[in-house]
PLY file of the C-alpha trace (Angstrom):
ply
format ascii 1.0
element vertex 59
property float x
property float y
property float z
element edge 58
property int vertex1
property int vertex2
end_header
-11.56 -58.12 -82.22
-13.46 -60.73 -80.48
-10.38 -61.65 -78.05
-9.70 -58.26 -76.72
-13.83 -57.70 -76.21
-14.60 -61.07 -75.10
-17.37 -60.50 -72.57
-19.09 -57.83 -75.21
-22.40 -58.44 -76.27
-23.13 -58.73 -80.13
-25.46 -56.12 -80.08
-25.97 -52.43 -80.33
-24.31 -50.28 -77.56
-24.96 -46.70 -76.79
-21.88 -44.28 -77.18
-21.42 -40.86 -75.28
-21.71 -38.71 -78.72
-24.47 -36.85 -79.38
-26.29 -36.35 -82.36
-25.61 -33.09 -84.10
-28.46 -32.93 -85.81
-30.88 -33.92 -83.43
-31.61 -32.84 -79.64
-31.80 -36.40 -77.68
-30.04 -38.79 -79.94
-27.19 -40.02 -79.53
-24.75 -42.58 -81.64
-25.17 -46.54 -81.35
-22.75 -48.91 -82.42
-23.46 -52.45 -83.46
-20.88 -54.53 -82.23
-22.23 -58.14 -84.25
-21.98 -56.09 -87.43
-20.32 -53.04 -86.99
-22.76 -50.60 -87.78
-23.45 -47.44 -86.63
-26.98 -45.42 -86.12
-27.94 -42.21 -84.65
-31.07 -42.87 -82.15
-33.58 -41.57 -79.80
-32.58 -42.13 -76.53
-35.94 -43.93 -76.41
-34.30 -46.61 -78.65
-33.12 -49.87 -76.22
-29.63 -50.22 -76.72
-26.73 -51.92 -73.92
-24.72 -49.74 -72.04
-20.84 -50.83 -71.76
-19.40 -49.73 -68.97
-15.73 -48.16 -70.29
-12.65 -46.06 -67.83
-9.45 -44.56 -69.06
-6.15 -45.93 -67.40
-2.68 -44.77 -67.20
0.03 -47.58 -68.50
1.36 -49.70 -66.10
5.00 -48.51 -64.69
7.79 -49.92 -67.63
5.46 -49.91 -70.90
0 1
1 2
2 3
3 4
4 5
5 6
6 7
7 8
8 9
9 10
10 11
11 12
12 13
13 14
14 15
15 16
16 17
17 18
18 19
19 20
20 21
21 22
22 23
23 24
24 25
25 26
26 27
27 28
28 29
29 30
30 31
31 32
32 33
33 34
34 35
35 36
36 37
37 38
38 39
39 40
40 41
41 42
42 43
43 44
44 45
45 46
46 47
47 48
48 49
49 50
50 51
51 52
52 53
53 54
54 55
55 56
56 57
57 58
């Protein structure tokens, strides 16, 4: 949904899920492909910046 993420980089992006089966992992997703990985949080990935918002008044 390249329109609604415009100004996301194709690249892998750090979620806030941990890893169940491992202390200091967490998930990654690839956002070029789609993919998903659980890594160290050693592993370089981007952070994206996210908030929750209420609807606007009428929708």
């Amino acid at each position: 949904q390249s329109q609604a993420f415009a100004s996301t980089v194709g690249d892998w992006c750090w979620t806030s899920t941990p890893c169940a089966w491992r202390a200091g992992a967490s998930w990654c997703v690839d956002f070029a492909y789609g993919f998903v990985n659980g890594s160290d949080h050693g592993y370089r990935c981007f952070v994206r910046a996210v908030r929750s918002a209420s609807p606007a008044p009428g929708q």
